[in-house]
C-alpha positions as a LaTeX table, in Angstrom:
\begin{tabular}{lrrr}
\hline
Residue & $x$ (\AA) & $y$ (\AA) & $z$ (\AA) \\
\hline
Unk1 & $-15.42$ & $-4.74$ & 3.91 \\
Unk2 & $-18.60$ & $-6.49$ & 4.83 \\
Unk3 & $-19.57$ & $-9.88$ & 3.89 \\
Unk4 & $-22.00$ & $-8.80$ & 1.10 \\
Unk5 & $-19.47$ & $-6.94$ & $-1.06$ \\
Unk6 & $-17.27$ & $-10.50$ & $-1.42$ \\
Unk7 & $-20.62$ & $-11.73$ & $-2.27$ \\
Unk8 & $-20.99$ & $-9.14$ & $-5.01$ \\
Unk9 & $-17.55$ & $-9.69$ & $-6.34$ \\
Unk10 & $-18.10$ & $-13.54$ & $-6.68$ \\
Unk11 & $-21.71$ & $-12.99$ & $-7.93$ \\
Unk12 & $-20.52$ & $-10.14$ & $-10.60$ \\
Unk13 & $-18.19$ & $-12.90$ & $-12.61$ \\
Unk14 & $-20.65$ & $-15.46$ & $-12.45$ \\
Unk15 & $-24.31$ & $-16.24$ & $-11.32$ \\
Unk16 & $-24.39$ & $-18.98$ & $-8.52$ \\
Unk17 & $-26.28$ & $-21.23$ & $-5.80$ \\
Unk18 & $-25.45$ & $-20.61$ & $-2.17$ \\
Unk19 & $-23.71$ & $-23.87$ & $-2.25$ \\
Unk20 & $-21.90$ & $-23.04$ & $-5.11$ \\
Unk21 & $-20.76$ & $-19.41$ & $-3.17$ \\
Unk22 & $-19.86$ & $-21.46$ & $-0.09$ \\
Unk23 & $-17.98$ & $-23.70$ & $-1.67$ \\
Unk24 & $-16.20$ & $-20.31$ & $-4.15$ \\
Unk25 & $-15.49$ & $-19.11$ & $-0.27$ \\
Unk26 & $-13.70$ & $-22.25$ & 0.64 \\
Unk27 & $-11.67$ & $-22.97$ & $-2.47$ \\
Unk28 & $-10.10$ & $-19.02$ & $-3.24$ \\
Unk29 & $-12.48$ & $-16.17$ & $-2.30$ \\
Unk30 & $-11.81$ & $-17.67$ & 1.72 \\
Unk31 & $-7.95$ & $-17.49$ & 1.89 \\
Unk32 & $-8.62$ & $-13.18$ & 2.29 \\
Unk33 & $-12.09$ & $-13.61$ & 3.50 \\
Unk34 & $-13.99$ & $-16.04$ & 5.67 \\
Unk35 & $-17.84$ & $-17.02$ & 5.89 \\
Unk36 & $-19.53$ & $-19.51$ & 7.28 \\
Unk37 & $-22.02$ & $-21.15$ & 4.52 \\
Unk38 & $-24.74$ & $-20.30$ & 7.40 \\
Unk39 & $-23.19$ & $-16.83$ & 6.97 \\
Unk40 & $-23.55$ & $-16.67$ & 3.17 \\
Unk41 & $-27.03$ & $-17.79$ & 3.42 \\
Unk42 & $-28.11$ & $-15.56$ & 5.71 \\
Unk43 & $-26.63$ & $-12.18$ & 3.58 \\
Unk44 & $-27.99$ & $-13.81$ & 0.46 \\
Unk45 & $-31.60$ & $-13.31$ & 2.00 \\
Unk46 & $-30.58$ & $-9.71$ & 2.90 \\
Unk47 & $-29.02$ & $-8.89$ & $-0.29$ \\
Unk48 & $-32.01$ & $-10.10$ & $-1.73$ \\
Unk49 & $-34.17$ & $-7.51$ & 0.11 \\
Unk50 & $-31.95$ & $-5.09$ & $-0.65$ \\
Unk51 & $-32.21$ & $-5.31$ & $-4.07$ \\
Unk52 & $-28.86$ & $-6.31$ & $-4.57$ \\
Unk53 & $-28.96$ & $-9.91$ & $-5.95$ \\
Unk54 & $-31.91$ & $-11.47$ & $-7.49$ \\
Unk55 & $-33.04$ & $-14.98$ & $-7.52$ \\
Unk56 & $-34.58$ & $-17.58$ & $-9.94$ \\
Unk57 & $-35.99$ & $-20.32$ & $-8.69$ \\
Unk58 & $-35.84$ & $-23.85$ & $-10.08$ \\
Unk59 & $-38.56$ & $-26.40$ & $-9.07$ \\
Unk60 & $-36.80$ & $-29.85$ & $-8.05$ \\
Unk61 & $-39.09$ & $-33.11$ & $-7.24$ \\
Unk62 & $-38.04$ & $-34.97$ & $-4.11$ \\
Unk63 & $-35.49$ & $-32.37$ & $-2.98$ \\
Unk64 & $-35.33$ & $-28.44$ & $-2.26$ \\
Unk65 & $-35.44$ & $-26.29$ & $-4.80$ \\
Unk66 & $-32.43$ & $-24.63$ & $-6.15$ \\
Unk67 & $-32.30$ & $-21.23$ & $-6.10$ \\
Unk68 & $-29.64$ & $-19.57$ & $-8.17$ \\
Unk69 & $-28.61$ & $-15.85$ & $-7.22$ \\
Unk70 & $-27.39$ & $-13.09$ & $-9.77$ \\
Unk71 & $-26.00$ & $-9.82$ & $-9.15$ \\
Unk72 & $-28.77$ & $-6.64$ & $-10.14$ \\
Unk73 & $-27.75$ & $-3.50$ & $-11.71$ \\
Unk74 & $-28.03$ & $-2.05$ & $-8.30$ \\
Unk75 & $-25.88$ & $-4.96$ & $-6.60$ \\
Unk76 & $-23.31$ & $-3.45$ & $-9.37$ \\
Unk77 & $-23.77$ & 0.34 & $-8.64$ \\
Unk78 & $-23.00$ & $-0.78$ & $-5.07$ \\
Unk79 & $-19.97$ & $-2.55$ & $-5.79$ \\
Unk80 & $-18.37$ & 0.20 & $-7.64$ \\
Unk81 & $-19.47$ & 2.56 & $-5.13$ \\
Unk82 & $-17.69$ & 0.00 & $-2.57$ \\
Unk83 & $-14.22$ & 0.00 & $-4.91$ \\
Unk84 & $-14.56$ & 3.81 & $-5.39$ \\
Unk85 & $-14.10$ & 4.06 & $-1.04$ \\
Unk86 & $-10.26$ & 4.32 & $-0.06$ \\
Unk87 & $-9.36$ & 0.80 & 1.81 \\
Unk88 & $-8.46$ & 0.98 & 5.58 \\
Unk89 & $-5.21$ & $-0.49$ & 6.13 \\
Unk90 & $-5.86$ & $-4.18$ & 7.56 \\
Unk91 & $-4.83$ & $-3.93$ & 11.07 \\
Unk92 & $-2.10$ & $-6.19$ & 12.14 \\
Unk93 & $-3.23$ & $-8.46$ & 15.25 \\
Unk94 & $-1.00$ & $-11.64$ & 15.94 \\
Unk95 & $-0.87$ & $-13.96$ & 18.95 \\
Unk96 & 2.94 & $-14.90$ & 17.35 \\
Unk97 & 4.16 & $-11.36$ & 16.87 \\
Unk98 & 2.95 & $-10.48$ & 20.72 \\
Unk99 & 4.95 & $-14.02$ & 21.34 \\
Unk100 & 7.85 & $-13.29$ & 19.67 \\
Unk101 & 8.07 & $-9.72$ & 21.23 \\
Unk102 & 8.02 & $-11.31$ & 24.39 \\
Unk103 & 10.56 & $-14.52$ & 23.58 \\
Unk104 & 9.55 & $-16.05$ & 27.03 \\
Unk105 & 10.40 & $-19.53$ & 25.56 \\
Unk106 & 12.44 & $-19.78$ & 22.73 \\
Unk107 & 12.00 & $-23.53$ & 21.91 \\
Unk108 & 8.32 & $-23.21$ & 21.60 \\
Unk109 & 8.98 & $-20.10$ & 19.37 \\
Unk110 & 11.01 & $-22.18$ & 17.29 \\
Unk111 & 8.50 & $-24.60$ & 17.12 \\
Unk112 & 5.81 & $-22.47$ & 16.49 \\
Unk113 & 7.69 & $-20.82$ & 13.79 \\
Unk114 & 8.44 & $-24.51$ & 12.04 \\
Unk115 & 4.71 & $-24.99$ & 11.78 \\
Unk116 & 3.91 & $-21.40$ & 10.71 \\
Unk117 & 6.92 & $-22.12$ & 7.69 \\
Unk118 & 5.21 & $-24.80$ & 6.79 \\
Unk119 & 1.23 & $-23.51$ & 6.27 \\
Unk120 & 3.16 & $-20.47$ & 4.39 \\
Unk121 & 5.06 & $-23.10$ & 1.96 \\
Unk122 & 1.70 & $-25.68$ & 1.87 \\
Unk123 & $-0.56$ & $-22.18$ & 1.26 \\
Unk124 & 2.11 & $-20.60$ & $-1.41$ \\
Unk125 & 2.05 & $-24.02$ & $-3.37$ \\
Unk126 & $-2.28$ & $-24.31$ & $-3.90$ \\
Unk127 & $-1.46$ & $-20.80$ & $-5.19$ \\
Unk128 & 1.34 & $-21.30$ & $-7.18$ \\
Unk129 & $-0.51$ & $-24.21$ & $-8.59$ \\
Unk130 & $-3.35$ & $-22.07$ & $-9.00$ \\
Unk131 & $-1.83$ & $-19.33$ & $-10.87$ \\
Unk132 & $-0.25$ & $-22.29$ & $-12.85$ \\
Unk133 & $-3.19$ & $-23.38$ & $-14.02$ \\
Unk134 & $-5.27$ & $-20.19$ & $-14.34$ \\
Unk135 & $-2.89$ & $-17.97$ & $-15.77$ \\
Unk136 & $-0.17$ & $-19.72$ & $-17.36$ \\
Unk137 & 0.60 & $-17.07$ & $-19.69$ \\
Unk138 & 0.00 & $-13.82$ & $-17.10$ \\
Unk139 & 0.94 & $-11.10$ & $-20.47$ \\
Unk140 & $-2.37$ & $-12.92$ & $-22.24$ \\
Unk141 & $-4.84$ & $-12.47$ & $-19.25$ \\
Unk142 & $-7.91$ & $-11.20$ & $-20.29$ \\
Unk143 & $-9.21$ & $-7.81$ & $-18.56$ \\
Unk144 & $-12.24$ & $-9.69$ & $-16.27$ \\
Unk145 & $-9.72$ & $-11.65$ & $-15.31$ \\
Unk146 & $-7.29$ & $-8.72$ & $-14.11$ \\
Unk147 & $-8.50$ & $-9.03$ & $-10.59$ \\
Unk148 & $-8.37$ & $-12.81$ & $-9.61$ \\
Unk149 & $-5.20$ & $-12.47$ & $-10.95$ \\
Unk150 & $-4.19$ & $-9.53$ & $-9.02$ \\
Unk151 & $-5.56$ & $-10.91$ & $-5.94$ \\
Unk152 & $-3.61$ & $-13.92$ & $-5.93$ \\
Unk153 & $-0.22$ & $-12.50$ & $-6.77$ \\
Unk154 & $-0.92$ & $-10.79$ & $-3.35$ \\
Unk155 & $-1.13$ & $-14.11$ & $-1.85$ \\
Unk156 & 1.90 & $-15.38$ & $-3.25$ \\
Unk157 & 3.63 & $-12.22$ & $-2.62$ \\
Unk158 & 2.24 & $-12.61$ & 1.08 \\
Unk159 & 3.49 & $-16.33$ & 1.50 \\
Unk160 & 7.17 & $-15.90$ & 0.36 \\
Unk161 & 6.97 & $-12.71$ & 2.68 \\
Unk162 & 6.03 & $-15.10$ & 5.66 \\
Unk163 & 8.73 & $-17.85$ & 4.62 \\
Unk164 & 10.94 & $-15.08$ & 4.42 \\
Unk165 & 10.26 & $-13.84$ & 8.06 \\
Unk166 & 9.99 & $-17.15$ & 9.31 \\
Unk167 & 13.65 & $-18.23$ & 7.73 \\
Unk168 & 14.75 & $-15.06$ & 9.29 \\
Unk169 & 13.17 & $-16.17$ & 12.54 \\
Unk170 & 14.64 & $-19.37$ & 12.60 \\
Unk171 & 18.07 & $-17.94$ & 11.71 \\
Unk172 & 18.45 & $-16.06$ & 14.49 \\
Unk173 & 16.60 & $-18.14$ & 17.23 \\
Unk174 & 17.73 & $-21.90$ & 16.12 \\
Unk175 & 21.56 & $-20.66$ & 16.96 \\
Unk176 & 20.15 & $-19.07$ & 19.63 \\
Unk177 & 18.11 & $-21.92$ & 21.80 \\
Unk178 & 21.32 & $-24.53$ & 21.50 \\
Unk179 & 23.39 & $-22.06$ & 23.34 \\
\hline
\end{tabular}
């Protein structure tokens, strides 16, 4: 997935500044795909060229003007011709699976573990919280809605799957080290 398609996605339920995208990246559209708000800037211009996204401009005295970005019937053919291509499988790469494999010191592991827990639980919580507040009634959600919701059940799913791992981590190496 390239940068630009997030950008379509975020653009497609609702017109929106670069700041306002950056800050959509840091608050939910982030936590499955990072950008740098230099980053979004940058593919803004070239979505622009492309045709994808237009742009109205609104003069501001004393301070840049804002430009506001929408997506174009052409950013939208793309997009569905981007959901129409099977996904790639995501392809695993972790530092703490290669150190776990190896278990050369199984205190730090545990360690590392305790911390990894604990971004899973603090991470499951902002989306629990978020679903909570969202989609408090999930059989009333409303079909352009469908996909946010989708996506974050994937998240939670995800973060009780790492708690999970990591309680089954700690089981077996906590016993383990104070041997």
């Amino acid at each position: 997935m390239a940068l630009e398609h997030a950008i379509l996605v975020s653009l497609a339920e609702q017109a929106a500044t670069g700041y306002d995208l950056a800050r959509r990246f840091d608050a939910s559209i982030g936590y499955f795909w990072r950008a740098s708000h230099q980053q979004i800037y940058k593919t803004l211009a070239r979505m622009e060229a492309d045709g994808w996204v237009s742009a109205t401009i609104e003069p501001r005295e004393g301070t840049a003007d804002k430009k506001t970005y929408a997506i174009t019937d052409a950013g939208r053919e793309e997009l569905t011709r981007f959901s129409a291509e099977p996904s790639p499988r995501e392809a695993l790469r972790s530092d703490f699976a290669v150190k776990l494999r190896g278990l050369a010191d199984v205190a730090a592991i545990v360690e590392d573990t305790r911390r990894r827990r604990a971004d899973h639980v603090e991470r499951l919580d902002r989306y629990e919280a978020s679903a909570k507040r969202h989609y408090p009634d999930p059989a009333a959600i409303e079909e352009h809605e469908r996909g946010a919701y989708l996506a974050l059940r994937g998240g939670i799913l995800s973060e009780r799957t790492g708690i999970a791992w990591c309680d089954e981590i700690l089981g077996q190496l906590e016993t383990r080290s104070e041997r």
